[in-house]
VODREN-562662 format. One line per 4 residues: number of its first residue (from 1); their letters; for each residue z negated, x negated, y negated of C-alpha. Coordinates in steps of 0.25 Angstrom, whole numbers, plus 2048, in hexadecimal, padded with zeros to 3 digits. Layout:
! residues N
NUM> A> Z X Y; ...
***
This chain:
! residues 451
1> XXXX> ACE ACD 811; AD5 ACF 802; ADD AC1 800; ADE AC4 7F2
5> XXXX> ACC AC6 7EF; ACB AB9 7F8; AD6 AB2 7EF; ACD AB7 7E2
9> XXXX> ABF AB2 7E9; AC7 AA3 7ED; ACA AA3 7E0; ABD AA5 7DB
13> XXXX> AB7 A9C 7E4; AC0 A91 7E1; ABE A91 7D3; AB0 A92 7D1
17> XXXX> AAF A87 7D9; AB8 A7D 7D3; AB3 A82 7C7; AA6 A7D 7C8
21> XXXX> A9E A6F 7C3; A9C A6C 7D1; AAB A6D 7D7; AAF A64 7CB
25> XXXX> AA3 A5A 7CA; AA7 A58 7DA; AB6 A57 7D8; AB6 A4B 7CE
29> XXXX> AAA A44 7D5; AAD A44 7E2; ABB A3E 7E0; AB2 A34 7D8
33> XXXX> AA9 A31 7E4; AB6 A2F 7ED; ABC A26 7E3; AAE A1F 7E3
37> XXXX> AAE A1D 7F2; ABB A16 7F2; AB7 A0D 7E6; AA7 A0C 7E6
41> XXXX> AA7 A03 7F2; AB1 9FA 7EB; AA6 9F8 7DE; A9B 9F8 7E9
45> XXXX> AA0 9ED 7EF; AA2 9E6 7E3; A96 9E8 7DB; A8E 9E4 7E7
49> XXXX> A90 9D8 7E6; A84 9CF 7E4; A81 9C0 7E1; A84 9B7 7EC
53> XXXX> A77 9B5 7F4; A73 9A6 7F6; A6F 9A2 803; A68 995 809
57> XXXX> A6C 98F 816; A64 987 81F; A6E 985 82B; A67 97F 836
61> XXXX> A73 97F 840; A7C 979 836; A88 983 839; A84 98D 82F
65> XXXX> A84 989 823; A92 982 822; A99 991 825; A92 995 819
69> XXXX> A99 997 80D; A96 99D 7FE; A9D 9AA 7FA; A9C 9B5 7EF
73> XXXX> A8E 9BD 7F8; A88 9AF 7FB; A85 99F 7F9; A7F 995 803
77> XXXX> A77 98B 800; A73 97E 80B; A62 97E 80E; A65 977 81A
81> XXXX> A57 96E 81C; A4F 978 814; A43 97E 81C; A45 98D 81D
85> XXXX> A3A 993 81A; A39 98B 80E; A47 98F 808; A41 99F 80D
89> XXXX> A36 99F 803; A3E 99A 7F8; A4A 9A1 7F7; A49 9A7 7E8
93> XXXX> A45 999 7E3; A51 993 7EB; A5B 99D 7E3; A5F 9A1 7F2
97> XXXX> A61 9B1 7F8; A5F 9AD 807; A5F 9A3 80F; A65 99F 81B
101> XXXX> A5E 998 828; A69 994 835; A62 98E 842; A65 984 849
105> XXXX> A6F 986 853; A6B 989 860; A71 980 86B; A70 98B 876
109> XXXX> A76 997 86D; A80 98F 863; A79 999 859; A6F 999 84E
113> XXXX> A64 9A3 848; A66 9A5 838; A5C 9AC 831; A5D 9B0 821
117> XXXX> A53 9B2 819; A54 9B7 80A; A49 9BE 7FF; A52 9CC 7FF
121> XXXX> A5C 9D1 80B; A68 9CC 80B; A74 9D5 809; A7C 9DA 818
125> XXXX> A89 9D2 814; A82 9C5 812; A79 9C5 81E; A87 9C9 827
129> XXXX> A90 9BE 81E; A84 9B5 822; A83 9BA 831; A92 9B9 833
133> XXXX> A92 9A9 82E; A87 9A6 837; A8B 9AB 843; A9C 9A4 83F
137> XXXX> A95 997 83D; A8E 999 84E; A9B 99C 851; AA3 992 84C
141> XXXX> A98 988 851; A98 98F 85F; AA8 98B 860; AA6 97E 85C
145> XXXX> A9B 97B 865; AA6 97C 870; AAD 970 86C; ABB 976 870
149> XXXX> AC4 971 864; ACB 97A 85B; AC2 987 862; ABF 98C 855
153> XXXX> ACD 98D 851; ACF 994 860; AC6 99E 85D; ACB 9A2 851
157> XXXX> ADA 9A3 857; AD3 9AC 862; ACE 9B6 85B; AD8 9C1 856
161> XXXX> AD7 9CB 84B; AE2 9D4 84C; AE2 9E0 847; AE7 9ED 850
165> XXXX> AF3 9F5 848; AF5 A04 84D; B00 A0A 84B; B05 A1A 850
169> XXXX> B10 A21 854; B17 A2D 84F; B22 A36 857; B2D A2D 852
173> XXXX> B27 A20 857; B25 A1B 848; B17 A12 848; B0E A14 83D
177> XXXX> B01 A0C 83A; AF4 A11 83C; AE7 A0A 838; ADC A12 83E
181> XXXX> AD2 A10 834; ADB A14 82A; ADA A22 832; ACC A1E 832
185> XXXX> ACA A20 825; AD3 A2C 822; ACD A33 82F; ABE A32 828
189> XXXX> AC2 A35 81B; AC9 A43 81E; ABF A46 828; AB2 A44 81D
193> XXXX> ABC A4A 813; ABC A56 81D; AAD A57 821; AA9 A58 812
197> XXXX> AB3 A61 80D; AB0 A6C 817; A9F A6A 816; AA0 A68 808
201> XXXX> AAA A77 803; AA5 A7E 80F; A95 A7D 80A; A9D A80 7FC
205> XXXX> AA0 A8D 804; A92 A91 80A; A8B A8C 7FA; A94 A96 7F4
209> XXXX> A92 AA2 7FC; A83 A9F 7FC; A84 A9F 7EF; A8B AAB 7ED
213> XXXX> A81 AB2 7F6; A73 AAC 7F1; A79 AB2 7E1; A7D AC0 7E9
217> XXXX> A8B ABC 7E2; A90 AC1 7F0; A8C ACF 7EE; A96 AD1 7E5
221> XXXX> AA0 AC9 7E8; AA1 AD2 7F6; AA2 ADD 7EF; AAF ADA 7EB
225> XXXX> AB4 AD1 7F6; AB3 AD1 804; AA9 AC7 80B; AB4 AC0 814
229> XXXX> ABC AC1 805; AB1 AB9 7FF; AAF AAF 80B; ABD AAB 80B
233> XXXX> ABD AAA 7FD; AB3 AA1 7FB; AB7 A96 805; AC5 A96 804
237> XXXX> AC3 A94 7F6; AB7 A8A 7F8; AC5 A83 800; ACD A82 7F6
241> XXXX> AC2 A7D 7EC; AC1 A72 7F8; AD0 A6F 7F8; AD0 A6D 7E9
245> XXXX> AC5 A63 7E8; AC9 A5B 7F3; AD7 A58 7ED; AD1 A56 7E1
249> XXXX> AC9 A4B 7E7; AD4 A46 7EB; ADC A46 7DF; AD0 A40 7D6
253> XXXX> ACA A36 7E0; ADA A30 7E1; AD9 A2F 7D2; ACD A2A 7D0
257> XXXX> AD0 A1E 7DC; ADD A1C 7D5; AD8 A19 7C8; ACC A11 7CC
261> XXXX> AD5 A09 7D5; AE0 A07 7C9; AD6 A03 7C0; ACD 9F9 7C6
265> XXXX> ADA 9F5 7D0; AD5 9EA 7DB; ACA 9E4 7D4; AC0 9EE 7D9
269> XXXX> AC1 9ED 7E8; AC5 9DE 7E4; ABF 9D2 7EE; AB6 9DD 7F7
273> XXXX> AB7 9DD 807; ABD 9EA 80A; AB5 9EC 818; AA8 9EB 80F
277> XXXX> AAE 9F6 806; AB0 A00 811; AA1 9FE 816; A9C A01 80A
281> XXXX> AA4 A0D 808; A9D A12 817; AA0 A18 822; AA8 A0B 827
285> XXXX> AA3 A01 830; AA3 9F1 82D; AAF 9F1 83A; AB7 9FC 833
289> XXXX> AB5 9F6 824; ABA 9E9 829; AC6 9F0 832; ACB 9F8 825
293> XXXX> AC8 9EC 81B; ACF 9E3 823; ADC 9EC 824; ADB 9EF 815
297> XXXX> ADB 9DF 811; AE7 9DD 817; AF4 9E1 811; AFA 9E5 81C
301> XXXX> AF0 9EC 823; AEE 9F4 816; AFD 9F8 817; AF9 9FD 826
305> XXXX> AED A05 820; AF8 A0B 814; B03 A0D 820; AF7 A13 828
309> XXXX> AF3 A1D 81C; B02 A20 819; B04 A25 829; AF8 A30 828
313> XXXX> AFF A3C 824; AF8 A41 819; AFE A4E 819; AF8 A52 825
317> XXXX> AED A4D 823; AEC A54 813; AF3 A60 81C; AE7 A5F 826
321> XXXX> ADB A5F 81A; ADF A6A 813; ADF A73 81E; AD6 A6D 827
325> XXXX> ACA A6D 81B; ACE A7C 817; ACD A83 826; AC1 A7A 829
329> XXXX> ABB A7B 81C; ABD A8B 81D; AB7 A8A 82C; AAB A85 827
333> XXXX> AAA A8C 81A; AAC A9B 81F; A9E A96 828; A97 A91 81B
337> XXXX> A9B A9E 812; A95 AA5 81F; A89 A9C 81F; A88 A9D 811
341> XXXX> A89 AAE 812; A7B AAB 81B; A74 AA4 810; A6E AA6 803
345> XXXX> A6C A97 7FF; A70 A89 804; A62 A86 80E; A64 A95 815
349> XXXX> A73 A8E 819; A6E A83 81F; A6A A86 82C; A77 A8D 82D
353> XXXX> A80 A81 82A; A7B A7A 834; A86 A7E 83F; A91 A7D 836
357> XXXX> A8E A6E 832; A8D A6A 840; A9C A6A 844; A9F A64 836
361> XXXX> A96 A59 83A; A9B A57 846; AAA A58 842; AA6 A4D 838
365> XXXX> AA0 A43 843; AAD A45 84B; AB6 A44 83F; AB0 A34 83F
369> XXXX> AB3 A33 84C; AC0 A36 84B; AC6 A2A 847; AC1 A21 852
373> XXXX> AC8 A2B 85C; AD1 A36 854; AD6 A3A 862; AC9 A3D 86B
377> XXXX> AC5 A4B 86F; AB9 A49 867; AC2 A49 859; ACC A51 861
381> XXXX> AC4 A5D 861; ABD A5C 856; AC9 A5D 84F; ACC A6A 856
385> XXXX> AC0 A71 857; AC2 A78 848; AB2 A75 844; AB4 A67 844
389> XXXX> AC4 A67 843; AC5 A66 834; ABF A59 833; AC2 A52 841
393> XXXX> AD0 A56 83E; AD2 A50 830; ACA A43 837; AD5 A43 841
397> XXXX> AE1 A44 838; AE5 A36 835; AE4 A32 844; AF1 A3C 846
401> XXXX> AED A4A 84D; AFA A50 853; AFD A5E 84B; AF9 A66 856
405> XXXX> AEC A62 855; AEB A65 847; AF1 A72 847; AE8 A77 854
409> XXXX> ADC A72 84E; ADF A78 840; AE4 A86 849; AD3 A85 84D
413> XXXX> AD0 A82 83F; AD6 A8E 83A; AD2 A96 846; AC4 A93 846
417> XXXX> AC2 A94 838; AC9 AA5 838; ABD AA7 843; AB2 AA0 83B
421> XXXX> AB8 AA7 82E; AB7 AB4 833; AA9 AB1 839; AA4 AAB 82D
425> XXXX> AAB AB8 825; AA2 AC3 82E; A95 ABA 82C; A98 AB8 81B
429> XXXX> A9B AC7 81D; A8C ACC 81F; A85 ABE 81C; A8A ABE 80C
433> XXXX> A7F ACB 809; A74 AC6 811; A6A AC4 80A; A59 AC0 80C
437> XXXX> A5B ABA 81A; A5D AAB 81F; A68 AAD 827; A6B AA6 836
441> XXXX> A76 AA6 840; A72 AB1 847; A72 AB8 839; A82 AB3 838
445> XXXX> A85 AB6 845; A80 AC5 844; A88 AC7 836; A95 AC1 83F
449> XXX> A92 ACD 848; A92 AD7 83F; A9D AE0 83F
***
């Protein structure tokens, strides 16, 4: 292989495609979608916000009512005496949203049934508000009908809420803190970050060369190069086209937060529950949310969450990206230029992407594992076996992986992809000037044989 002609079609390759609309129109908006995702939740949750809902309460067992109290998403009003149904059928002409009906209590149960009934469904925050008060108010009364003096006082002092500190270890015996949902969060992101990067450049790959051969551009680009010249060409510069974009995301979405955050300061996450932020973002449970919101209140768990951040070595981790994207990335892109060399349009593709999108998927799924058990033979070996290692690896990072590990697994990397390269290479060879047929495995699998 001439280094100096795949030098000249990198080149080519790179600058036609970060030349184009689409590479610029997708490298200033998606840092602009980034930046939204850290910012929209915070103008969601406050122009959400609705008029309080009025409620009426008819509070049969007495122990109700006096736990209510008004607040900014709701107002109480006292029907005790009214008849239900006639406050149901009137509920517009009261000026009232819902309203409220408590039982008597039950002798037997120490409990009550409460029903609420309102003209449009009630939002999940206040039926859960209105749930947790009830059931507060059968407790308290529970405790109180044991007549023990000072009980309620007891039981507060009983129950504890501490929160579990985790520290690690280095060679030297220095401690360092370490909030695990902190790794958490880092772990998803690199491993998302990952995943996409890898689909997204390495379809790039298979779109171009399917391109290139539906236009017969390839007949006389082969005349000049050699096949395994133009195959190598195209995805090692589709790599560096993928590097650039990715730190320009970086670069812009950091701007883009920065300036938002100077210019509207605290005022726009100012008076909002951190735990609802985080569930409306997605992809964190309402016992995370609060575990994570309940850290960030606090200034000295914050500091934990910063001391947490500031102990991840970032230079491995950047280190790791890099090189973990590029031979992944080229593992799977020298089978999509081969896939693509079988195609002449997108649909004829399809079938043959299917076992290429597989151990992405799976590596995916156990890149979300990772975090709940960074050191099971699940994740263990799914950041060895080189197929899924690009992703489970990165997803691994923040949870320490001794060196060894890394380097063996990149060692399969690099190994794995040299074999596939030089598979995909013999396919691209004969696949590139086929023209008129639908091509199948049995179709690659004859061209890889040929000598």
């Amino acid at each position: 292989m001439n280094f100096r002609t795949t030098g000249i079609i990198i080149s080519r390759e790179y600058l036609n495609k970060v030349r184009k609309k689409s590479f610029l129109i997708t490298t200033f908006l998606v840092p602009v979608l980034f930046a939204a995702l850290c910012i929209v939740p915070s103008i969601i949750m406050v122009a959400s916000k609705e008029d309080a809902k009025k409620v009426a309460v008819i509070d049969d067992s007495g122990i109700v009512m006096p736990t209510l109290s008004d607040s900014e998403t709701v107002c109480f009003s006292d029907f005790y005496g009214r008849d239900l149904d006639s406050v149901k059928t009137a509920l517009e002409s009261l000026g009232i949203d819902a309203v409220l009906y408590v039982s008597a209590i039950e002798a037997e149960n120490k409990t009550v049934q409460a029903d609420i009934f309102s003209v449009k469904p009630l939002g999940v925050t206040l039926s859960e508000n209105l749930n947790n008060r009830i059931n507060k108010a059968v407790e308290s009364y529970r405790v109180d009908s044991y007549g023990i003096e000072g009980l309620a006082d007891i039981m507060k002092d009983v129950k504890a809420d501490i929160k579990l500190h985790s520290y690690t270890i280095d060679e030297e015996g220095k401690e360092n803190i370490s909030e695990s949902e902190v790794y958490m969060i880092v772990s998803l992101i690199l491993g998302m970050i990952i995943y996409m990067f890898i689909t997204l450049f390495g379809a790039s790959v298979m779109s171009s060369v399917i391109e290139e051969k539906s236009s017969r551009v390839v007949e006389i680009l082969i005349s000049s190069v050699k096949t395994t010249e133009l195959m190598f060409g195209k995805i090692i510069g589709m790599a560096l086209v993928a590097l650039t974009q990715f730190f320009l995301w970086i670069v812009l979405t950091s701007v883009i937060v920065g300036v938002v955050g100077a210019v509207s300061g605290n005022s726009l996450l100012g008076g909002q529950n951190p735990a609802e932020m985080l569930q409306t973002v997605g992809g964190v449970d309402a016992g995370q949310a609060e575990a994570i919101a309940g850290a960030v209140s606090e200034p000295g768990e914050l500091s934990m969450i910063i001391s947490t951040l500031s102990n991840l070595n970032f230079g491995q981790i950047l280190f790791c990206f890099v090189v973990f994207f590029v031979f992944g990335y080229m593992l799977y892109a020298s089978f999509f230029a081969a896939i693509g060399s079988a195609s002449e349009n997108e649909a004829d593709s399809q079938q043959l992407q299917i076992p290429l999108t597989i151990p992405l998927l799976i590596a995916f799924f156990i890149a979300f594992y990772a975090f709940k058990a960074p050191d099971s033979a699940v994740v263990f070996w799914g950041s060895m076996i080189p197929f899924t290692s690009p992703i489970v690896m990165l997803a691994r990072l923040p949870f320490g992986v001794p060196v060894w590990e890394i380097a063996l697994s990149l060692v399969l990397l690099v190994a794995t992809f040299a074999l596939c390269a030089w598979i995909s290479a013999k396919i691209y060879r004969v696949g590139i000037l086929m023209f008129g047929k639908k091509s199948t495995w049995k179709d690659l699998w004859k061209w890889f044989r040929q000598k």
